[in-house]
C-alpha positions in Angstrom: 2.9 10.8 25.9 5.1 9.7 23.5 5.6 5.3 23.8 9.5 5.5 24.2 8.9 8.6 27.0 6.0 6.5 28.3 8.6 3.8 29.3 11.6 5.4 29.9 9.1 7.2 33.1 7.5 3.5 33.9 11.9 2.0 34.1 12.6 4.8 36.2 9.0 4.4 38.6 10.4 0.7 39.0 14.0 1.6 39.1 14.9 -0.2 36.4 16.0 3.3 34.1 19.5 3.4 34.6 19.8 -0.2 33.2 17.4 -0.9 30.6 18.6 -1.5 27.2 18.3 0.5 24.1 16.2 -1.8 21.8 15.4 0.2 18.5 11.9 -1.5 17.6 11.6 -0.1 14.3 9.4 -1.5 11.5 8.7 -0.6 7.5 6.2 2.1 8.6 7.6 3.5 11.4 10.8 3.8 13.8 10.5 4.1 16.9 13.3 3.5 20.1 12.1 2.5 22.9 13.8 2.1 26.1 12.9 -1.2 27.5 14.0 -3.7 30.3 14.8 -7.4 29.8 14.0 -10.1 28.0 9.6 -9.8 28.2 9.3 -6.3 27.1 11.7 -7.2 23.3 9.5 -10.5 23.2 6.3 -8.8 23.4 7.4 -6.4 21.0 8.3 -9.4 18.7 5.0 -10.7 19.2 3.2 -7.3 18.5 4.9 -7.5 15.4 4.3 -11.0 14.4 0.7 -10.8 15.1 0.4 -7.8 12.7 2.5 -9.3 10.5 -0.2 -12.4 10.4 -2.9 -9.9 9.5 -1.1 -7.5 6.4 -0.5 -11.1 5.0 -4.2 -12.1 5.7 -4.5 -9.3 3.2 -2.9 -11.6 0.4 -6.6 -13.6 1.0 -8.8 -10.2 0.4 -7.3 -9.5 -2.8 -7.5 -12.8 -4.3 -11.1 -13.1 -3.6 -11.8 -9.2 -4.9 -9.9 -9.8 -8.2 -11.4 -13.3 -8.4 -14.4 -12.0 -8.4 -14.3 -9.1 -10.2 -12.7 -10.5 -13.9 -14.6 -12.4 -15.8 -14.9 -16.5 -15.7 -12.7 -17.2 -18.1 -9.7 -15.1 -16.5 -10.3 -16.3 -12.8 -7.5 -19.2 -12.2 -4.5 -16.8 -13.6 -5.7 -13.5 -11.9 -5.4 -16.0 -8.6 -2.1 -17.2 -10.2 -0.5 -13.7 -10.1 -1.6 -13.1 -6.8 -0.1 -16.1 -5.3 3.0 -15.5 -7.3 3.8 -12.0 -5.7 3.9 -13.3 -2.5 6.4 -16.1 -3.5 8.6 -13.9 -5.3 8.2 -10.5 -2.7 9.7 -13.1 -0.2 13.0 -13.9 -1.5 13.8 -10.7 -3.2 12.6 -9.5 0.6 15.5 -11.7 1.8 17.8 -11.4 -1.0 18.0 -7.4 -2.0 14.6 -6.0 -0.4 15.3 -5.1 3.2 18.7 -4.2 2.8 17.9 -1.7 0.5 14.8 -0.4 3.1 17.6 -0.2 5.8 15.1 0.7 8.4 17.8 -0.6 11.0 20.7 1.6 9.5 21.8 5.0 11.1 24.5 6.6 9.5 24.1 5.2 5.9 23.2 6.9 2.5 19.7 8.9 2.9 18.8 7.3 -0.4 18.7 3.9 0.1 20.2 1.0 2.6 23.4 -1.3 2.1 23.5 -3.7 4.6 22.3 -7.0 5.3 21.7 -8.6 2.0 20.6 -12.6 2.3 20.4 -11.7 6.1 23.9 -11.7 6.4 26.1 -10.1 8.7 25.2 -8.6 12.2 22.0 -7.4 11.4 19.8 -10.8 11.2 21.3 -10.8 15.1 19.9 -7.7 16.1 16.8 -8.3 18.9 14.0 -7.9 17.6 15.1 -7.7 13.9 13.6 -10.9 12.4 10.1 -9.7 13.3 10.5 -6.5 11.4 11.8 -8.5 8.4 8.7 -10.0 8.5 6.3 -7.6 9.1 8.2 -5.3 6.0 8.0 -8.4 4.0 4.4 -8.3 4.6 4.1 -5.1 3.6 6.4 -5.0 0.3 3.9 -8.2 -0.7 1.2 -5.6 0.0 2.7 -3.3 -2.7 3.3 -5.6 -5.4 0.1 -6.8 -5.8 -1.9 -4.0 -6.5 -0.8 -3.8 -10.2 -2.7 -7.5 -10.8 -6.5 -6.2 -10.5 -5.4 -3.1 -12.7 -3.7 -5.4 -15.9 -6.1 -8.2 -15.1 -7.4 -10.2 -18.3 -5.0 -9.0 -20.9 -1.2 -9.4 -19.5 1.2 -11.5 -20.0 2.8 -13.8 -17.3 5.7 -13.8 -17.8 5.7 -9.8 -18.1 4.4 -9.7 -14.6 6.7 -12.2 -13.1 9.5 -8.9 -14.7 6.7 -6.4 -12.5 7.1 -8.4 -9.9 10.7 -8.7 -9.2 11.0 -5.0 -10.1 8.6 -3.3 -7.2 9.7 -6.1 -4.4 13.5 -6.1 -5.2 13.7 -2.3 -6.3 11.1 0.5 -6.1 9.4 -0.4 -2.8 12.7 -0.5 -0.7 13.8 2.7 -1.9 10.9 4.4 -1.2 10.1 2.8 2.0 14.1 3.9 2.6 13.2 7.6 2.1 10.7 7.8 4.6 11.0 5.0 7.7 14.7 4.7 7.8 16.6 6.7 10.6 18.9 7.7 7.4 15.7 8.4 5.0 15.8 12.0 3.7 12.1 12.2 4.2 12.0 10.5 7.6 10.5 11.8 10.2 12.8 9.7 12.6 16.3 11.1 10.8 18.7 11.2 13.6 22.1 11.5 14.4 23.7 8.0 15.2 26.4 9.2 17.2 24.1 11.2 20.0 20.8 10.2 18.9 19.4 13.9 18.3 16.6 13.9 16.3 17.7 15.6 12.7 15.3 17.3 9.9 15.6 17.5 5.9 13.3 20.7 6.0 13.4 23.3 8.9 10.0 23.7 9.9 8.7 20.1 9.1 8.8 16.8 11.1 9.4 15.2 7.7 7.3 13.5 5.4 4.3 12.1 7.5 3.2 8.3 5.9 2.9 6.7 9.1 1.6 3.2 7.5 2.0 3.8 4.2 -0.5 5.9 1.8 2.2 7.1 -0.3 4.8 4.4 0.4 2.3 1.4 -0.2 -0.3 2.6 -1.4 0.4 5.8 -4.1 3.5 3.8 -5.3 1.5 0.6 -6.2 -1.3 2.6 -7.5 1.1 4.3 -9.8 2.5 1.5 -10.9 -1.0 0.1 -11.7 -2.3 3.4 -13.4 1.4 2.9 -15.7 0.2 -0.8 -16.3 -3.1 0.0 -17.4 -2.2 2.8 -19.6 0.7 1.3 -21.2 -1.1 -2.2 -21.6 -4.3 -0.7 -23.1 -8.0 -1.1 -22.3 -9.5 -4.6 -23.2 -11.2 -6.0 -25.7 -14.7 -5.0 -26.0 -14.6 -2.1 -23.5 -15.1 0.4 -25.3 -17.3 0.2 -28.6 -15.4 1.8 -32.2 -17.5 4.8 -31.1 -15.9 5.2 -28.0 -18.4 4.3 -25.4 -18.0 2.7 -22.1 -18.8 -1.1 -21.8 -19.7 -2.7 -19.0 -17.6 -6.3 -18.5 -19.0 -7.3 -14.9 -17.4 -9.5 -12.7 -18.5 -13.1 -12.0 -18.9 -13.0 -8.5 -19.9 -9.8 -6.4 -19.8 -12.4 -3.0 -16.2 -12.5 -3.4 -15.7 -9.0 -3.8 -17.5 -8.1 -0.9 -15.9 -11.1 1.3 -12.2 -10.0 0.2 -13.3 -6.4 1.2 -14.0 -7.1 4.5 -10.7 -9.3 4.8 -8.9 -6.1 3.5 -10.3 -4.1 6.1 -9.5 -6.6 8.9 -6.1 -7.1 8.1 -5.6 -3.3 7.8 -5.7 -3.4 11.5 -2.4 -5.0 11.3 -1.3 -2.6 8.9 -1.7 0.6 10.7 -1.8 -0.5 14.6 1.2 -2.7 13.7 2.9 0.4 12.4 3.5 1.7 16.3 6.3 -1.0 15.6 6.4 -2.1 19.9 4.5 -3.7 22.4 5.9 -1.7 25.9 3.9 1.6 25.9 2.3 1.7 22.8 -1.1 0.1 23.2 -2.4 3.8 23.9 -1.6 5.0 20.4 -2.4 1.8 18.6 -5.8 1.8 19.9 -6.6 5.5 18.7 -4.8 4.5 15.4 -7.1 1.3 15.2 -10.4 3.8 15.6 -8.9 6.3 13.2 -8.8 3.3 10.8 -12.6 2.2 11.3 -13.9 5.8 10.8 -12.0 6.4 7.8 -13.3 3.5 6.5 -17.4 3.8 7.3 -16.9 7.7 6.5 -15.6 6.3 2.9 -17.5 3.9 1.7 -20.7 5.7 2.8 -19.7 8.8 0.9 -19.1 6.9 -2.0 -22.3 5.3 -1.6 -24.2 8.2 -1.3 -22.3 10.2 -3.8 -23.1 7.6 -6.6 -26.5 8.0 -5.9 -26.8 11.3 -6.6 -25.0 11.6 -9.5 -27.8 9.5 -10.8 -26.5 6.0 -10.4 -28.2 3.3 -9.0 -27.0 2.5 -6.0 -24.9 -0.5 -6.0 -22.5 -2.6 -3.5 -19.7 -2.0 -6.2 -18.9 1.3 -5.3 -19.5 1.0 -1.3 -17.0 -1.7 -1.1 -14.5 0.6 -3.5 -15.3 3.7 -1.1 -14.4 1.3 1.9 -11.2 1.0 0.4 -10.8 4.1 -0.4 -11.4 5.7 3.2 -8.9 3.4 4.4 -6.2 4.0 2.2 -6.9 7.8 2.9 -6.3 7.3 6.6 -3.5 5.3 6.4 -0.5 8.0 6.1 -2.1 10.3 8.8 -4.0 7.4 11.4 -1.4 8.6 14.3 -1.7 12.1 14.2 -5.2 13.1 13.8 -8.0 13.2 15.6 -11.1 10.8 15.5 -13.1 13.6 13.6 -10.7 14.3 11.0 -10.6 10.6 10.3 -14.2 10.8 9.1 -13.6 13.8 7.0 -10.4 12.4 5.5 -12.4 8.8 4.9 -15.3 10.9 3.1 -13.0 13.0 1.0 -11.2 10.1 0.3 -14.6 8.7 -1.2 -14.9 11.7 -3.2 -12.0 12.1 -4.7 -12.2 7.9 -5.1 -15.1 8.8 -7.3 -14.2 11.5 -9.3 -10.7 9.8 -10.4 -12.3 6.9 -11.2 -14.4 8.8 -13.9 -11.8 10.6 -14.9 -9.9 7.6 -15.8 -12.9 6.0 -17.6 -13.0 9.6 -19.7 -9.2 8.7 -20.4 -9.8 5.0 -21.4 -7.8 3.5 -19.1 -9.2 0.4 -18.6 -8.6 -0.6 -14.6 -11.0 -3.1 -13.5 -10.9 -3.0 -10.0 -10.2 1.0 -9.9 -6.9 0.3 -8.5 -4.9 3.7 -10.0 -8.3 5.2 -8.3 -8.9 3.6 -5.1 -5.0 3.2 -4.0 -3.2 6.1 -6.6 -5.5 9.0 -6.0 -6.5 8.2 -2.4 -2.8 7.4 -1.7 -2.0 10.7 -2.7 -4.8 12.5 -0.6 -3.7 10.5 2.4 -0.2 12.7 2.2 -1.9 15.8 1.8 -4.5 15.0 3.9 -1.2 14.6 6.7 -0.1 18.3 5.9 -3.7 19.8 7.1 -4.9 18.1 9.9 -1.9 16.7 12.0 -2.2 17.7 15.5 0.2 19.3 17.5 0.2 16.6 20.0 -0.7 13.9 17.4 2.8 14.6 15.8 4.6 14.4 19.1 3.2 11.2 20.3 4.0 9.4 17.0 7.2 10.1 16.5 8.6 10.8 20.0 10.2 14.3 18.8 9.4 18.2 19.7 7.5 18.6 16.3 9.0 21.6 13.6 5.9 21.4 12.2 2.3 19.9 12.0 -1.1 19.8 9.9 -1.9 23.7 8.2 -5.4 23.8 10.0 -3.9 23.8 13.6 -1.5 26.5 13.2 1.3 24.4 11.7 2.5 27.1 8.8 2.6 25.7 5.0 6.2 24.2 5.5 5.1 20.4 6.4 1.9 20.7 3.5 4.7 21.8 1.1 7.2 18.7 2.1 4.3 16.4 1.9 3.5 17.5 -1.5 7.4 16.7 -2.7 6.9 13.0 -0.8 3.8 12.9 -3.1 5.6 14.2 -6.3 8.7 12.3 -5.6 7.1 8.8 -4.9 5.0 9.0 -7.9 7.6 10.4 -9.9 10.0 7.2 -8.3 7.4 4.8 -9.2 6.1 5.9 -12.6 9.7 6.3 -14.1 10.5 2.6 -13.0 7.7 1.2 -14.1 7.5 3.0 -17.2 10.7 2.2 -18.7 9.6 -1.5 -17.6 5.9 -1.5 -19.1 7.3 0.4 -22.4 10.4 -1.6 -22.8 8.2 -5.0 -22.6 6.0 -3.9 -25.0 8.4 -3.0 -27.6 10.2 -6.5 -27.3 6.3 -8.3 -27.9 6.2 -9.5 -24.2 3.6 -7.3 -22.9 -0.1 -8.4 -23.9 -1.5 -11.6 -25.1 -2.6 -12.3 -27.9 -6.1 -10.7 -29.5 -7.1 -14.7 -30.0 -6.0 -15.5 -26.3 -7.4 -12.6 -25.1 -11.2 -13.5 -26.3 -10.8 -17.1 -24.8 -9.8 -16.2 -21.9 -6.5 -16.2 -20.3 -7.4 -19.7 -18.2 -7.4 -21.6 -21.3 -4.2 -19.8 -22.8 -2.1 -18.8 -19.6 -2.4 -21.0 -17.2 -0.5 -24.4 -17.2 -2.9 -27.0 -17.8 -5.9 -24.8 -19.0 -9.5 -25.0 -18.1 -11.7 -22.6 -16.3 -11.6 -22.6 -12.6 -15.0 -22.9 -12.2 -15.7 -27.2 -12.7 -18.9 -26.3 -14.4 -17.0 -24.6 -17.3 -14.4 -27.1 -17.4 -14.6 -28.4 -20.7 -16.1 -24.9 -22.3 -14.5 -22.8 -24.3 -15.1 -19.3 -23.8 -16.8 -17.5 -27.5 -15.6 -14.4 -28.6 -19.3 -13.5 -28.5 -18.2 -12.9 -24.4 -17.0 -9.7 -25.7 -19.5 -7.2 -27.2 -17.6 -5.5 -29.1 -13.8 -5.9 -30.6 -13.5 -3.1 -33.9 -11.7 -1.1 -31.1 -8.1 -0.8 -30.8 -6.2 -2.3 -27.9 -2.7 -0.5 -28.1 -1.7 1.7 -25.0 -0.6 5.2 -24.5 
């Protein structure tokens, strides 16, 4: 039973339905009204969405530690720099531009993007239970913005990601995010008429676009953005030789990596249970969602595993703790409306296909240390399809709260809702790469993009960051050599 039915029938048992309020508890990944009575019901909502919010920013933690430790010594304190920097600027463009644009409040607006409360101004900051969805999108538009780091990291300017930055958090996030939670969205699944509250669909035969937390909102639009980065930037210094081979530059510390993997996956369980976006009714779906998330993960990272091994590689924590990632950015868009089974096979294909674009890319020389256009681009992307073929029937109906037009292509759904999840795939990426590119391309031809060959080979800690030094104290003082890199005839232009 759908959450907002589930408490409309639990009102009505205590006969409380004919006066319970109309609360609209919707959140970045989700929207969802549900019919609630009094004050404890909205609170606990608030709390629900507080909690989760506490976790997606938790998340900030795991990717400091897995970029920390996968650059190189000499790169560590400005990779943790531009980590800590995204969340400071995500949160006032977040105030300032972001969540007005998102409009996930709005009914009756443009279908493209939001236009009201800027600077939390207006009605809207006064709306119950509105402050804890501006945080919880916050946390996930922070989420966004910081994939790009681990994919330029070691060769970028600052000051040219501070320009990233401002652009995903204040521009490109909120639109997309727009397009699919907002009750306006074009590709929202929760598009409905303000005036009588009828559900309304873009696409006869479809629900809509179905990215319940975020695979192609989050996590396809910061992977493109990382795989325009990376390609635009140019691989570094010494990774490929002048004959074109493949260098290895290891990280410097594999017990970060795997301790910010396991924070990842933790605070993913704010991400996608947090997505139900209410308390009252809801704890049914956000548990199945929460086990969804855990198979997809295990089912990922052991398929990677495995897979590595028999393409001849030894096996290695590297690509388990990718594959991890990978499973559980697959999930993500479809964790509501599939079963537990098809969790595991969406987690393992998302393992595979994390494997094969990763090679691909490294075919393509573009250099993206932590596999970021692989692990959050490519598996973003499968998480949409993955949405048109094995959405249930009921799985559709009890996240969304609607009499589904359509559902996954394996259970009888037609081709309609595969064929509008391929244009939310096409469209976000095409969103996201145009934006970034014209950014990326425009910084480059202005001298702002990349350091400096020199700076590069000492390492961005002594050059970039204010003060200097390593941030390990046992390097203080030492100066990286440009012997750190094995080979530099190569060229380092981008595409």
């Amino acid at each position: 039973m759908h959450p907002s039915a589930m408490a409309r029938s639990l009102l009505e048992a205590a006969g409380g339905g004919g006066g319970a309020a109309a609360v609209a508890n919707s959140t970045g990944p989700a929207l969802m009204d549900i019919t609630l009575g009094g004050v404890l019901e909205t609170s606990l909502t608030d709390l629900w969405l507080l909690f989760c919010g506490y976790l997606v920013f938790f998340q900030q933690c795991g990717f400091a530690l897995l970029e920390a430790g996968s650059v190189r010594q000499k790169n560590v304190r400005n990779i943790l720099l531009k980590n800590v920097i995204d969340a400071c600027v995500a949160v006032l463009m977040w105030w300032a531009v972001g969540a007005a644009l998102e409009g996930v409040t709005e009914c009756g607006g443009s279908a493209f993007v939001g236009k009201t409360g800027f600077f939390l101004s207006g009605d809207t900051a006064a709306t119950p239970g509105y402050m804890s969805r501006w945080f919880f999108g916050w946390a996930f538009s922070a989420t966004a913005s910081t994939l790009v780091s681990g994919a330029v990291a070691e060769r970028l300017r600052f000051r040219s990601y501070l320009c990233y930055t401002f652009l995903i958090t204040g521009l490109v996030y909120p639109v997309a995010a727009h397009w699919v939670w907002s009750p306006d969205g074009w590709l929202s699944p929760t598009r409905r008429d303000c005036a009588t509250g009828q559900p309304l669909t873009t696409f006869p035969g479809s629900v809509g676009l179905i990215d319940f937390s975020g695979s192609g909102v989050v996590h396809l639009l910061g992977g493109t953005a990382a795989l325009v980065g990376a390609a635009v930037l140019g691989p570094r210094l010494g990774r490929y030789t002048s004959a074109g081979h493949l260098v290895d530059l290891p990280g410097c510390n594999p017990a970060q990596v795997a301790l910010g993997t396991f924070i990842l996956w933790l605070g993913w369980y704010g991400f996608n249970p947090g997505s139900t976006g209410c308390f009252y009714g809801c704890m049914p779906l956000a548990a199945k969602i929460a086990v969804n998330t855990t198979l997809g993960a295990g089912a990922g990272g052991l398929t990677t595993l495995a897979l590595t091994v028999v393409l001849g590689a030894p096996g290695d924590v590297g690509p388990l703790l990718n594959g991890i990632i990978a499973g559980l950015v697959s999930i993500t868009g479809s964790c509501a409306v599939v079963a537990p089974w098809a969790a595991v096979v969406i987690g393992g294909l998302g393992g595979c296909f994390y494997t094969c674009s990763s090679w691909l890319l490294r075919k393509a020389r573009i250099d993206d240390p932590l596999d970021v256009s692989a692990v959050h681009g490519c598996c973003g992307a499968w998480g949409l399809i993955a949405g048109g073929l094995f959405a249930t029937q009921a799985g559709v109906q009890e996240a969304y709260g609607r009499p589904p037009e359509g559902w996954g292509l394996f259970f009888g759904g037609g081709g309609t809702q595969l064929g509008v999840q391929l244009l939310g795939l096409v469209s976000i990426f095409a969103w996201s790469a145009a934006l970034n590119a014209c950014l990326f391309l425009t910084l480059r031809a202005i001298g702002w993009l990349r350091v400096p060959k020199e700076e590069e080979i000492q390492g961005l800690d002594y050059t970039q960051s204010i003060g200097g030094g390593a941030a390990f104290w046992f390097l203080r003082g030492v100066k990286a050599q440009p012997s750190d890199d094995q080979n530099l005839s190569h060229t380092s232009s981008g595409l």
